[in-house]
N, CA, C and O atoms as CSV, one atom per row, in Angstrom:
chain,resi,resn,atom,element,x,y,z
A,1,UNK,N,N,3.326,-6.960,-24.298
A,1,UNK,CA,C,1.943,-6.812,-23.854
A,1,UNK,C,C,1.940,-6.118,-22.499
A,1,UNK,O,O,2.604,-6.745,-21.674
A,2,UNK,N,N,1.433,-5.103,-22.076
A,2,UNK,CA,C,1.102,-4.279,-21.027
A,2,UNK,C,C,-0.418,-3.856,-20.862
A,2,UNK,O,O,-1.155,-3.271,-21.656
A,3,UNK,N,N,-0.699,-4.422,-19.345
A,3,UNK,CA,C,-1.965,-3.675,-19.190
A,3,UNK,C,C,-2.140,-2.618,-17.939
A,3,UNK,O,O,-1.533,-2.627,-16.869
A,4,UNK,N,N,-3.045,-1.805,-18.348
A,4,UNK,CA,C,-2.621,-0.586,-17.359
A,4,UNK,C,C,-3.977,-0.682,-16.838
A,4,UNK,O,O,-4.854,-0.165,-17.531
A,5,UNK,N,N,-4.419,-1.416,-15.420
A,5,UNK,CA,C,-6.008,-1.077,-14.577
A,5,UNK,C,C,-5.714,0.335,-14.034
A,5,UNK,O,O,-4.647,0.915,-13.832
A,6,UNK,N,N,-6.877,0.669,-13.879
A,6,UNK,CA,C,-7.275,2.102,-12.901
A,6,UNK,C,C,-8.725,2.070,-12.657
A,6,UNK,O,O,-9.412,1.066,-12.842
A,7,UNK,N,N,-9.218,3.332,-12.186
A,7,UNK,CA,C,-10.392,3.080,-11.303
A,7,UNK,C,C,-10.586,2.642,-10.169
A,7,UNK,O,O,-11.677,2.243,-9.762
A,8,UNK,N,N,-9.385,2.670,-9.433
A,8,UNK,CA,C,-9.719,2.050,-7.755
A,8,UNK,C,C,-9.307,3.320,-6.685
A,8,UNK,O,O,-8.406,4.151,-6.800
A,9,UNK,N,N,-10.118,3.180,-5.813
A,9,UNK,CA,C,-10.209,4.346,-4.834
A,9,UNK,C,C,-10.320,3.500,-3.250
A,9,UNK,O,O,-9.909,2.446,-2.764
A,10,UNK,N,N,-11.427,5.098,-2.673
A,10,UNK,CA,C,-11.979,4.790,-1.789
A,10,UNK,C,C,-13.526,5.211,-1.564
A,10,UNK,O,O,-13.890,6.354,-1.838
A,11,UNK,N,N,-14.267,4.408,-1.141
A,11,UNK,CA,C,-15.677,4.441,-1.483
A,11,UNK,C,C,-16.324,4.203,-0.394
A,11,UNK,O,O,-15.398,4.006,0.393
A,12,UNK,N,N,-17.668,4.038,0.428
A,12,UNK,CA,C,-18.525,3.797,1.495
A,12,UNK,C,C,-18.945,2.708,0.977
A,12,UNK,O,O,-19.351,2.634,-0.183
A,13,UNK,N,N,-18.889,1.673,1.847
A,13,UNK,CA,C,-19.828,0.784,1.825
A,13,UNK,C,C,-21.390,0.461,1.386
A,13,UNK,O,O,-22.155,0.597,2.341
A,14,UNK,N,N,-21.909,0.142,0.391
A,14,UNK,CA,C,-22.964,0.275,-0.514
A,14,UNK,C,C,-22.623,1.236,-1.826
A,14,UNK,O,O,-23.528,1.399,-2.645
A,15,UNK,N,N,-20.975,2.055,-2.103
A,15,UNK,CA,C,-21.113,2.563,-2.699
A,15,UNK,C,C,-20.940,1.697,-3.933
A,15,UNK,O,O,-21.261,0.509,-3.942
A,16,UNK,N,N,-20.210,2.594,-5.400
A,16,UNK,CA,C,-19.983,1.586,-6.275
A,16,UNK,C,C,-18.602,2.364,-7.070
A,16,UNK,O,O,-18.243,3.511,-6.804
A,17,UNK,N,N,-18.099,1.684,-7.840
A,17,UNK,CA,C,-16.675,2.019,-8.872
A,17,UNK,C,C,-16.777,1.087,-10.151
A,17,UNK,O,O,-17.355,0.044,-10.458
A,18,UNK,N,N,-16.143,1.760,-10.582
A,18,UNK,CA,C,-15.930,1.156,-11.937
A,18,UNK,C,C,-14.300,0.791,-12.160
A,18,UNK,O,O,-13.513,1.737,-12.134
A,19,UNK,N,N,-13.799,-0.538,-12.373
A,19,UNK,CA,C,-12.424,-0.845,-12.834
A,19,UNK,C,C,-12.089,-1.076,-14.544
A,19,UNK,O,O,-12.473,-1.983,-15.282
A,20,UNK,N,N,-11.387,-0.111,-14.786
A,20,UNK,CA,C,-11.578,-0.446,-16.321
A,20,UNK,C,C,-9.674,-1.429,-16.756
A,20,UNK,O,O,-8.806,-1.084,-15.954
A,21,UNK,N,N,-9.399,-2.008,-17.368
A,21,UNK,CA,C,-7.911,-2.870,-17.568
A,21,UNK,C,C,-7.989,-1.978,-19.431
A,21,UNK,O,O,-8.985,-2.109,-20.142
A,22,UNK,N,N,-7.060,-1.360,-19.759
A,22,UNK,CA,C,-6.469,-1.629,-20.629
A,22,UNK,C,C,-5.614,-2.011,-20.981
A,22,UNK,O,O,-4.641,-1.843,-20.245
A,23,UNK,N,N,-5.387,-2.740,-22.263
A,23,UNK,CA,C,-4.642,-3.853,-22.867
A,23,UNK,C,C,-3.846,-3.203,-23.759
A,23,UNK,O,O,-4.536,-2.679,-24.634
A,24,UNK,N,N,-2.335,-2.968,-23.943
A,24,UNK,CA,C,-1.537,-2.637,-25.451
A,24,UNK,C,C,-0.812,-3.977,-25.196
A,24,UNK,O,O,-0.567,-4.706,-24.235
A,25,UNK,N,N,-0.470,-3.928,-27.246
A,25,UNK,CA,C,0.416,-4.718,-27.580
A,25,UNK,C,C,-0.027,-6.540,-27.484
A,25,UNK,O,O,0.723,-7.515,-27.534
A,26,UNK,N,N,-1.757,-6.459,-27.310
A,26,UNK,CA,C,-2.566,-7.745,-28.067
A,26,UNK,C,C,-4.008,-7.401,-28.292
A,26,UNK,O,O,-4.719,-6.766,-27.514
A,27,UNK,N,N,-4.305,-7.835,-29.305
A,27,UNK,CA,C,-5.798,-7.577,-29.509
A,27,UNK,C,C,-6.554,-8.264,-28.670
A,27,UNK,O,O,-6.185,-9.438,-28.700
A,28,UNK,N,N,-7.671,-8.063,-27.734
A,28,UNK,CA,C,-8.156,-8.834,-26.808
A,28,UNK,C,C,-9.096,-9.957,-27.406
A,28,UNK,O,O,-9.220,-11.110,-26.991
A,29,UNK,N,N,-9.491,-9.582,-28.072
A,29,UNK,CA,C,-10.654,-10.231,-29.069
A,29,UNK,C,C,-10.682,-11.778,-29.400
A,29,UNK,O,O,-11.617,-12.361,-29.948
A,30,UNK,N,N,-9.743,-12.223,-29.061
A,30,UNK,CA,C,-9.158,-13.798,-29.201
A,30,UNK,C,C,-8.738,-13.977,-27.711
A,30,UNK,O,O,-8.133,-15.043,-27.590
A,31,UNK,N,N,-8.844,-13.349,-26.622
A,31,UNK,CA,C,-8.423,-13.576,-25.692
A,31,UNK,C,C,-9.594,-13.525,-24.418
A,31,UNK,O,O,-10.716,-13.040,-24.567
A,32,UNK,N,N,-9.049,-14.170,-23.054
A,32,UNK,CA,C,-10.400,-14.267,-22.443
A,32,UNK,C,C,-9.459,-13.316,-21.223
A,32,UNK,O,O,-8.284,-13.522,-20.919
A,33,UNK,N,N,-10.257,-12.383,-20.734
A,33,UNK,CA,C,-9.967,-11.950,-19.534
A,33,UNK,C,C,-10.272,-11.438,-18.108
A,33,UNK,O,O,-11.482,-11.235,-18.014
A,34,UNK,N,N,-9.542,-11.126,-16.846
A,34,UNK,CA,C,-9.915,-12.342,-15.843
A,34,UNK,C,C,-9.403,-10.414,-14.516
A,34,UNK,O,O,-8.510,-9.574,-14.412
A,35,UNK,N,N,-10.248,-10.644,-14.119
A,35,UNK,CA,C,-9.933,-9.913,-12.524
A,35,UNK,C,C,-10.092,-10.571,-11.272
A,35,UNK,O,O,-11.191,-10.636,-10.721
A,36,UNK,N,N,-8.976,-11.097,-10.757
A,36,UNK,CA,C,-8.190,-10.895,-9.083
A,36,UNK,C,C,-8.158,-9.872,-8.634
A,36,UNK,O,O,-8.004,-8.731,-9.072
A,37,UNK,N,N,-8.417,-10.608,-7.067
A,37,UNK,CA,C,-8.234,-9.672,-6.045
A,37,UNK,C,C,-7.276,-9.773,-4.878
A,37,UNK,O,O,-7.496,-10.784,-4.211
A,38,UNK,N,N,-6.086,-8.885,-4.345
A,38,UNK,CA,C,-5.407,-9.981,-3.319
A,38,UNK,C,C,-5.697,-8.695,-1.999
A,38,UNK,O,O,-5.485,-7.499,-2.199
A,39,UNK,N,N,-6.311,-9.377,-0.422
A,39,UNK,CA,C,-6.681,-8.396,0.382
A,39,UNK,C,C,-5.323,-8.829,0.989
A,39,UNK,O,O,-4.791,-9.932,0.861
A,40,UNK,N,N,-4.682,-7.342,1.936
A,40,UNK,CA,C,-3.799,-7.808,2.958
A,40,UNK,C,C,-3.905,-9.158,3.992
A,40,UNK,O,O,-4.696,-9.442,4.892
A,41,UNK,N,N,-2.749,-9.829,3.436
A,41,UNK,CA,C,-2.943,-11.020,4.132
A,41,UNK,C,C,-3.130,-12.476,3.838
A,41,UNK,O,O,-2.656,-13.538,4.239
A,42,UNK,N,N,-4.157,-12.014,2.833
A,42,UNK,CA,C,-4.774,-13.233,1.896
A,42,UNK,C,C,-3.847,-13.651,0.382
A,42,UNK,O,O,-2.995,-13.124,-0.335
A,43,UNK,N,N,-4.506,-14.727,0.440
A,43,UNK,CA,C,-3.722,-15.161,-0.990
A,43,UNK,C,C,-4.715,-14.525,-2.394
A,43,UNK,O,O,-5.910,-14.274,-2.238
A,44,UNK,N,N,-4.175,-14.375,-3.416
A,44,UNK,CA,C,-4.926,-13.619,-4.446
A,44,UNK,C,C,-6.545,-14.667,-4.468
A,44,UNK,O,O,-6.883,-15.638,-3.791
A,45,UNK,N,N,-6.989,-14.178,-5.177
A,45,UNK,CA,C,-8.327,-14.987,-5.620
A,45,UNK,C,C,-8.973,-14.480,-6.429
A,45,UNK,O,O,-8.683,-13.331,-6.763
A,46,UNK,N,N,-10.267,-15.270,-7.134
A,46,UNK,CA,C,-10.681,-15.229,-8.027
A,46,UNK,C,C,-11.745,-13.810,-8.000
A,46,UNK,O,O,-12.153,-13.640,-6.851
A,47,UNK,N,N,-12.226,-12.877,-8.871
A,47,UNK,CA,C,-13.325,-12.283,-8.648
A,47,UNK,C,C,-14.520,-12.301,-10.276
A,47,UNK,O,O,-15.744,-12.258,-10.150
A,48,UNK,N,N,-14.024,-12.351,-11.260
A,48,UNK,CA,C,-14.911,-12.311,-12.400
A,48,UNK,C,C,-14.014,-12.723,-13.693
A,48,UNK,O,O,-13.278,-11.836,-14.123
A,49,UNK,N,N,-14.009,-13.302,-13.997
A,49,UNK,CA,C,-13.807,-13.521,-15.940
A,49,UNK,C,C,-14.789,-13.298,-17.246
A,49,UNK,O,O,-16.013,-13.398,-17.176
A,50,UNK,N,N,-14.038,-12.969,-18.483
A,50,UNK,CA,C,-15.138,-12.853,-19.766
A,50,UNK,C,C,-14.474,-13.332,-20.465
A,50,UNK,O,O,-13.280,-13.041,-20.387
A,51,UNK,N,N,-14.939,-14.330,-21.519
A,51,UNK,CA,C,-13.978,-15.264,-22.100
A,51,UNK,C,C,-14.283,-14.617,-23.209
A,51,UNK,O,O,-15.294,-13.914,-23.210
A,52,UNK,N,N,-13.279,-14.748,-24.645
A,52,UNK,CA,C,-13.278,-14.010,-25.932
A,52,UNK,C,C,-14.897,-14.492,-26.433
A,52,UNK,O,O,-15.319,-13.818,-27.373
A,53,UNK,N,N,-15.537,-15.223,-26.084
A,53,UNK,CA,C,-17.226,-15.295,-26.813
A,53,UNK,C,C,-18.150,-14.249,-25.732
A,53,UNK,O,O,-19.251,-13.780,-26.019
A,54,UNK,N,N,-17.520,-14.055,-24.630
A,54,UNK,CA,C,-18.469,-12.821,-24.096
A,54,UNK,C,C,-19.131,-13.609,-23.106
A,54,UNK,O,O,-20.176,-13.173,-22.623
A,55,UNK,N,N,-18.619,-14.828,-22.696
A,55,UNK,CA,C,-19.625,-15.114,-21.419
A,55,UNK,C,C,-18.793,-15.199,-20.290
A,55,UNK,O,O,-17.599,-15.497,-20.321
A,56,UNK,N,N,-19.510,-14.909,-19.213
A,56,UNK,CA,C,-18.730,-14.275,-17.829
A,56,UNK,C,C,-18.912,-15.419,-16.952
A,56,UNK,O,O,-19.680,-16.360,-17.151
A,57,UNK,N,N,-17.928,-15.206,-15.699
A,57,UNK,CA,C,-18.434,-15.798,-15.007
A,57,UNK,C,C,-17.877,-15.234,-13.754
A,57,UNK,O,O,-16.805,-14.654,-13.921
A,58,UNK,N,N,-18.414,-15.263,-12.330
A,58,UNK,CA,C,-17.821,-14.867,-11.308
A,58,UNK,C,C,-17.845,-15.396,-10.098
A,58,UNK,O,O,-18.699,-16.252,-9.867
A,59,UNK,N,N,-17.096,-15.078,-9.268
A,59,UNK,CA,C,-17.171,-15.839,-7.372
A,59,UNK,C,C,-18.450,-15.620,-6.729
A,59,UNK,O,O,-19.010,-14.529,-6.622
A,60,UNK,N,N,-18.755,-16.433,-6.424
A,60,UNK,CA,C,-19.813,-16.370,-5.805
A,60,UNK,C,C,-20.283,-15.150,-4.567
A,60,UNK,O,O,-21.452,-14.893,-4.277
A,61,UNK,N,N,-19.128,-14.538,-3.984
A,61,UNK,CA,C,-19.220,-13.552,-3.172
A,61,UNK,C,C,-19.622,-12.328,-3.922
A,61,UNK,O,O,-20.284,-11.408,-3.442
A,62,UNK,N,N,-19.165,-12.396,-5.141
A,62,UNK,CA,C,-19.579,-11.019,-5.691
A,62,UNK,C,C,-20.555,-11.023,-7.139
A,62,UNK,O,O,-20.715,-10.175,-8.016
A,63,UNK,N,N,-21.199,-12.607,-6.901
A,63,UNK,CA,C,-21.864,-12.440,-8.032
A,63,UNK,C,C,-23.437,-11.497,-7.740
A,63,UNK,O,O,-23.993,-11.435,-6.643
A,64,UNK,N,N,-23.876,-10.898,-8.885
A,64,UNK,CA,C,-25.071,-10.187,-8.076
A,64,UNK,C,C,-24.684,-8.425,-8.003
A,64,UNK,O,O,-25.288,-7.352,-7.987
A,65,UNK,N,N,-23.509,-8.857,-7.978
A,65,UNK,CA,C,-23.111,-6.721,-7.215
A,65,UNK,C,C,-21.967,-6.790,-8.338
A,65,UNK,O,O,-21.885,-5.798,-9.063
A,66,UNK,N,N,-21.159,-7.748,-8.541
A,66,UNK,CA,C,-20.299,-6.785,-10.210
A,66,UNK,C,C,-20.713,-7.542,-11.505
A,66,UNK,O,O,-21.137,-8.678,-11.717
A,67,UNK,N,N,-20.406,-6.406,-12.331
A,67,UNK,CA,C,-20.447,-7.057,-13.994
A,67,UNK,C,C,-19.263,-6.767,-14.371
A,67,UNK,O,O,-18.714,-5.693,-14.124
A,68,UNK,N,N,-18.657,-7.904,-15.142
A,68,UNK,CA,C,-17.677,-7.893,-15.961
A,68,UNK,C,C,-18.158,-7.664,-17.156
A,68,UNK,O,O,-19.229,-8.138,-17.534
A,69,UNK,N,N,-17.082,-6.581,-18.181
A,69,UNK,CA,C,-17.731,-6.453,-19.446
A,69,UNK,C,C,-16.287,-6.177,-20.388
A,69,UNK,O,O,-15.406,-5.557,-19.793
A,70,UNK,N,N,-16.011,-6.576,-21.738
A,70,UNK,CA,C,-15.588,-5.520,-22.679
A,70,UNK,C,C,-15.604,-4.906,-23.395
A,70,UNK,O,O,-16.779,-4.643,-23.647
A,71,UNK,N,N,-14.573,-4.107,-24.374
A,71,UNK,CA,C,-15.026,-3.461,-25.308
A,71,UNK,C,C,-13.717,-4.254,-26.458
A,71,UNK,O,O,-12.677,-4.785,-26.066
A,72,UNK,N,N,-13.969,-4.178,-27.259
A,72,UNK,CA,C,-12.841,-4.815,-28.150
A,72,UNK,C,C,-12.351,-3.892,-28.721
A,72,UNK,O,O,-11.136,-3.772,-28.879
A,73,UNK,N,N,-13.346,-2.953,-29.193
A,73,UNK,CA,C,-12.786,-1.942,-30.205
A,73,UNK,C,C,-11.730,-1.086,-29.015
A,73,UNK,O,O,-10.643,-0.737,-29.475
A,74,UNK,N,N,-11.969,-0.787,-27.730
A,74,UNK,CA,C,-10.790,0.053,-27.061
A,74,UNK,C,C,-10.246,-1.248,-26.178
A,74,UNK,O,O,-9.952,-1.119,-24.990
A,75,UNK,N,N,-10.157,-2.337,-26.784
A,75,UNK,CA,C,-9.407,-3.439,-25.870
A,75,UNK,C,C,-9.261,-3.207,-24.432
A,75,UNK,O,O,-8.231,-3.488,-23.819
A,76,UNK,N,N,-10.389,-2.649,-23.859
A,76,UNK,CA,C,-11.136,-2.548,-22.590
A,76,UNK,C,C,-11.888,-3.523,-21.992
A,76,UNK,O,O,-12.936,-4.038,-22.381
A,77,UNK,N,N,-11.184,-3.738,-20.920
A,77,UNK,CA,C,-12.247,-4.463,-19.862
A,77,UNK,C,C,-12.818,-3.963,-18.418
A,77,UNK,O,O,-12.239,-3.527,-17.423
A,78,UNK,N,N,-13.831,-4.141,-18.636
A,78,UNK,CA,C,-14.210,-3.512,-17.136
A,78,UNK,C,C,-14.835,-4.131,-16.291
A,78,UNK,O,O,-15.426,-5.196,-16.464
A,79,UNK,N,N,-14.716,-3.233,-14.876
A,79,UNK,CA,C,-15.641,-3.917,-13.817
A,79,UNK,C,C,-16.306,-3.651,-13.128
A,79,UNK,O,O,-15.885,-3.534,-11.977
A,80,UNK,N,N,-17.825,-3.377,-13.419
A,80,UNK,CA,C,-18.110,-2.685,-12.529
A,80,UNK,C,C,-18.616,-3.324,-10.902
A,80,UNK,O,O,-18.897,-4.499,-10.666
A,81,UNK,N,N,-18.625,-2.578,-10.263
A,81,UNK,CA,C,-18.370,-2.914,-9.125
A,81,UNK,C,C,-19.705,-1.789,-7.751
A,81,UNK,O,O,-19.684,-0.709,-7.162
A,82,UNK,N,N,-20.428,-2.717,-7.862
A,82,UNK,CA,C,-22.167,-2.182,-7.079
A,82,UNK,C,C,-22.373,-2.577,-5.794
A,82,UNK,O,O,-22.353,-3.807,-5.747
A,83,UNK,N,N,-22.599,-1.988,-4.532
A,83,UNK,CA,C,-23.077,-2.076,-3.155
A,83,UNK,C,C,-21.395,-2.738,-2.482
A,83,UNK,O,O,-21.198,-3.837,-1.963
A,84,UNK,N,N,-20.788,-2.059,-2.634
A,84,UNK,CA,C,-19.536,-2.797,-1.931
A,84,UNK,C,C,-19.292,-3.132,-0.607
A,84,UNK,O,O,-19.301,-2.119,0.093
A,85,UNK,N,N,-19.133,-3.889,-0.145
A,85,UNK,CA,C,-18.705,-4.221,0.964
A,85,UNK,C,C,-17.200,-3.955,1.620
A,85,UNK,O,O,-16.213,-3.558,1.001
A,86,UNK,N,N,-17.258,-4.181,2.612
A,86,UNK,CA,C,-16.036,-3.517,3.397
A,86,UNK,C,C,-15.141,-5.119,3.079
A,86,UNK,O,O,-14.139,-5.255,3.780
A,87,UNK,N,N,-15.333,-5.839,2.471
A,87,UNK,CA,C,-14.663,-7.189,2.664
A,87,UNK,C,C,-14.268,-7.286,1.207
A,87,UNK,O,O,-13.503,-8.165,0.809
A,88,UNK,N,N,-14.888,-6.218,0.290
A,88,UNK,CA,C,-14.345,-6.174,-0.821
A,88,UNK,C,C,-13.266,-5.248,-1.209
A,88,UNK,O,O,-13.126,-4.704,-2.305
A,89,UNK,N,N,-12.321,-5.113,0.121
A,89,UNK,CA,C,-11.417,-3.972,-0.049
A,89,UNK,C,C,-10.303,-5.175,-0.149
A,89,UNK,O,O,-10.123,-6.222,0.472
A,90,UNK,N,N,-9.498,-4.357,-1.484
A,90,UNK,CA,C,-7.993,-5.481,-1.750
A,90,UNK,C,C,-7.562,-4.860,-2.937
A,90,UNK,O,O,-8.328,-4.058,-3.471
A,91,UNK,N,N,-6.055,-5.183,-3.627
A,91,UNK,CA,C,-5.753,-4.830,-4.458
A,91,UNK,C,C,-6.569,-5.791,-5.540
A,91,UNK,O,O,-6.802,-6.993,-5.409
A,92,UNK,N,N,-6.937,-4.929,-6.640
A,92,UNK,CA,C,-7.571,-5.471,-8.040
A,92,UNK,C,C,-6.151,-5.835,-8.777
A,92,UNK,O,O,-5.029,-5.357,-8.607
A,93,UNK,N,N,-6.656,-6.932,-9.720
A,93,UNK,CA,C,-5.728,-7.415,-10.907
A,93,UNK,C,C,-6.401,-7.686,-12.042
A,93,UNK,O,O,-7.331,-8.491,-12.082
A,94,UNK,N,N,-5.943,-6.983,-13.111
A,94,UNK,CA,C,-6.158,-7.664,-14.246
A,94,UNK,C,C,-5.598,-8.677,-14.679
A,94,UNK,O,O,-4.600,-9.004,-14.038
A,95,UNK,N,N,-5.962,-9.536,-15.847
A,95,UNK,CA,C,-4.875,-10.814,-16.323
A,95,UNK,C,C,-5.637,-11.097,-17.904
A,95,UNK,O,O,-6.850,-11.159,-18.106
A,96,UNK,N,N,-4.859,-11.199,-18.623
A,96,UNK,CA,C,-5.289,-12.006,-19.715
A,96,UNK,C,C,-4.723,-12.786,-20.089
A,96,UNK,O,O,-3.539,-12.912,-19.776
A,97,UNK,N,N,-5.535,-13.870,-21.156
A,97,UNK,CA,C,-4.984,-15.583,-21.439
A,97,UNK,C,C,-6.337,-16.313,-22.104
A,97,UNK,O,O,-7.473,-15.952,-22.411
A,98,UNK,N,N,-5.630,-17.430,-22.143
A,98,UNK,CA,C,-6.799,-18.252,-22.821
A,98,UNK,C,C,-6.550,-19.408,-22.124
A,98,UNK,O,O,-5.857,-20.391,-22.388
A,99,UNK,N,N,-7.244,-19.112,-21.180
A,99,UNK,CA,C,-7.114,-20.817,-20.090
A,99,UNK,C,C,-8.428,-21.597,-20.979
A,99,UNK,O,O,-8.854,-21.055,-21.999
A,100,UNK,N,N,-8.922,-22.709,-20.561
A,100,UNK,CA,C,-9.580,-23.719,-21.032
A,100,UNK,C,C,-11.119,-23.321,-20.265
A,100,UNK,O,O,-11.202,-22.169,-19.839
A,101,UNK,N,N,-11.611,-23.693,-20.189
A,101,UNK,CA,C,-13.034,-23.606,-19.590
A,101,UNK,C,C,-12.847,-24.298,-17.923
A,101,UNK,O,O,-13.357,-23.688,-16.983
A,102,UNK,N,N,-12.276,-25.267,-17.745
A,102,UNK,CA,C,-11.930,-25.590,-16.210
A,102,UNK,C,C,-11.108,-24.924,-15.588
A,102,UNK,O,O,-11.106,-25.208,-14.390
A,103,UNK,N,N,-10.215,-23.951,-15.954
A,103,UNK,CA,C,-9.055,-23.588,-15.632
A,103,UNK,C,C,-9.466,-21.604,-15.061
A,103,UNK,O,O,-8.857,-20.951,-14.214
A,104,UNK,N,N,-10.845,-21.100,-16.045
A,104,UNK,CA,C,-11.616,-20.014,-15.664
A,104,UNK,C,C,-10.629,-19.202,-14.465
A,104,UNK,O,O,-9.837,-18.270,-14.604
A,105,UNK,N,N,-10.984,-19.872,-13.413
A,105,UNK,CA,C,-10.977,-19.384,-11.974
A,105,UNK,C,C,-9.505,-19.384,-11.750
A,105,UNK,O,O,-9.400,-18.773,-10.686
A,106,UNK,N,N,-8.421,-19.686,-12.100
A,106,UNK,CA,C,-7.040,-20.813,-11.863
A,106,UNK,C,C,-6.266,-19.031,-12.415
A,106,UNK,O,O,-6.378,-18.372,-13.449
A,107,UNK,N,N,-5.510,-18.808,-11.112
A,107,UNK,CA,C,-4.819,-17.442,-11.773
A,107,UNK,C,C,-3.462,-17.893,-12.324
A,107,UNK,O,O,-2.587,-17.067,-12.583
A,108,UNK,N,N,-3.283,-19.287,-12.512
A,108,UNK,CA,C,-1.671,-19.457,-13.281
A,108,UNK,C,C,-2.137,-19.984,-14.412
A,108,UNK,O,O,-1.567,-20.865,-15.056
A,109,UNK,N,N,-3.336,-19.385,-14.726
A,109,UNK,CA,C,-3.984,-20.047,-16.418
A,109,UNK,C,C,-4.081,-18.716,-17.091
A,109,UNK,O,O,-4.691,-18.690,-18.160
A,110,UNK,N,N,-3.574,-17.615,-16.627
A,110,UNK,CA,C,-3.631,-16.107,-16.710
A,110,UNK,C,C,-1.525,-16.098,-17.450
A,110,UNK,O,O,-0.536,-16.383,-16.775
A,111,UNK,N,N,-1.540,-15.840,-18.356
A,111,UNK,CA,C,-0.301,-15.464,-18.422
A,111,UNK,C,C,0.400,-13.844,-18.522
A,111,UNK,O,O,1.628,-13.788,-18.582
A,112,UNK,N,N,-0.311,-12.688,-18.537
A,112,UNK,CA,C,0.172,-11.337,-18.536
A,112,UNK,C,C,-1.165,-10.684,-17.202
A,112,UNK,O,O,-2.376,-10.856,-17.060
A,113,UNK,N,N,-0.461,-10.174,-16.710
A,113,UNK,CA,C,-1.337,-9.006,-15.294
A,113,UNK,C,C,-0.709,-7.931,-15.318
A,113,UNK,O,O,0.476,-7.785,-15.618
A,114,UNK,N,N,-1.854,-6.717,-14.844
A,114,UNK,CA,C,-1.850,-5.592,-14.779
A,114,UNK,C,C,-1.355,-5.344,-13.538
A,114,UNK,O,O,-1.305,-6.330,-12.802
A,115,UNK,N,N,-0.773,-3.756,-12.855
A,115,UNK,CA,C,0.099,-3.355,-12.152
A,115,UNK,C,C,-0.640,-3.694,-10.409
A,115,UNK,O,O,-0.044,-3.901,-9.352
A,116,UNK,N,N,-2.133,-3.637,-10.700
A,116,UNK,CA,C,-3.055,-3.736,-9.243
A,116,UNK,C,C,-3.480,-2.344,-9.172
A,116,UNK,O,O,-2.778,-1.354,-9.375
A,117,UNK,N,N,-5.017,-2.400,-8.782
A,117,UNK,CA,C,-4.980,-1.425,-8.176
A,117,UNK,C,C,-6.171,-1.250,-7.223
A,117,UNK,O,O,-7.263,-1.625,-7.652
A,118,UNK,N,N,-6.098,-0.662,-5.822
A,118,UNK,CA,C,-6.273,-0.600,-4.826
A,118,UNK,C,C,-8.064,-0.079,-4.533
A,118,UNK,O,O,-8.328,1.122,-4.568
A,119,UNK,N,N,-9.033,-0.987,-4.292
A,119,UNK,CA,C,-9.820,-0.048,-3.437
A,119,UNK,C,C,-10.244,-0.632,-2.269
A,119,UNK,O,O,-10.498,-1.831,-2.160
A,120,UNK,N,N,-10.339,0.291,-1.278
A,120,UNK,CA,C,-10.558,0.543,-0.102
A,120,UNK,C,C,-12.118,0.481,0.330
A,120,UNK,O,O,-12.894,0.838,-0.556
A,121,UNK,N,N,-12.563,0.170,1.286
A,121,UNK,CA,C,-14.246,0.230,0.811
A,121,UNK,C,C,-14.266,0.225,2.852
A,121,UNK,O,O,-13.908,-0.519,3.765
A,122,UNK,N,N,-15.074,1.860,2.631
A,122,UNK,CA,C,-14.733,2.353,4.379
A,122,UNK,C,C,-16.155,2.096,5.060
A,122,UNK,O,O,-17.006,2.936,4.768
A,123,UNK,N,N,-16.521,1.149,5.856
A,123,UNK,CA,C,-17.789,0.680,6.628
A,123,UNK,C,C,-18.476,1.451,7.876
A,123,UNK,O,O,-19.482,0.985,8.412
């Protein structure tokens, strides 16, 4: 199983991006999946999940300004990502798994992650 994120840059503050995760080598469709963020310094953390029935959920810092979404048929997940803040600059992670419903937020309930990838968000 390999997932390959992209879509991360550098952007202005209020701007927006899109993070898309693709998935080879599992069908996502039975699976729930999950984007982290880790900023220099900080420990990773939570930013949005979509569980295989399609309901999301996200951190409270960024609920409001991203949507998590997928596609099954291109075992795509995305993120989009609206009015950014300069505090939302960190490496992105994908992850997929089937944690439990308490476990959502919990990044060692994630068993496969994507390589990271970086945006910058200039204030």
């Amino acid at each position: 199983v390999q997932l390959q994120a992209s879509g991360g840059g550098l952007v202005q503050a209020g701007g927006s991006l899109r993070l898309s995760c693709e998935v080879s080598g599992r069908l996502l469709i039975n699976y729930s999946m999950a984007w982290f963020r880790q900023a220099a310094g900080k420990e990773r953390e939570f930013v949005a999940a979509i569980r295989y029935n399609a309901y999301t959920y996200y951190a409270d810092p960024v609920k409001g300004r991203f949507t998590i979404s997928r596609d099954n048929a291109k075992n795509t997940v995305y993120l989009q990502m609206n009015s950014l803040k300069a505090e939302d600059t960190a490496v992105y992670y994908c992850a997929v798994g089937r944690p439990i419903l308490s476990e959502i937020r919990r990044s060692s309930a994630y068993d496969t992650w994507g390589q990271g990838t970086l945006v910058t968000v200039s204030s």
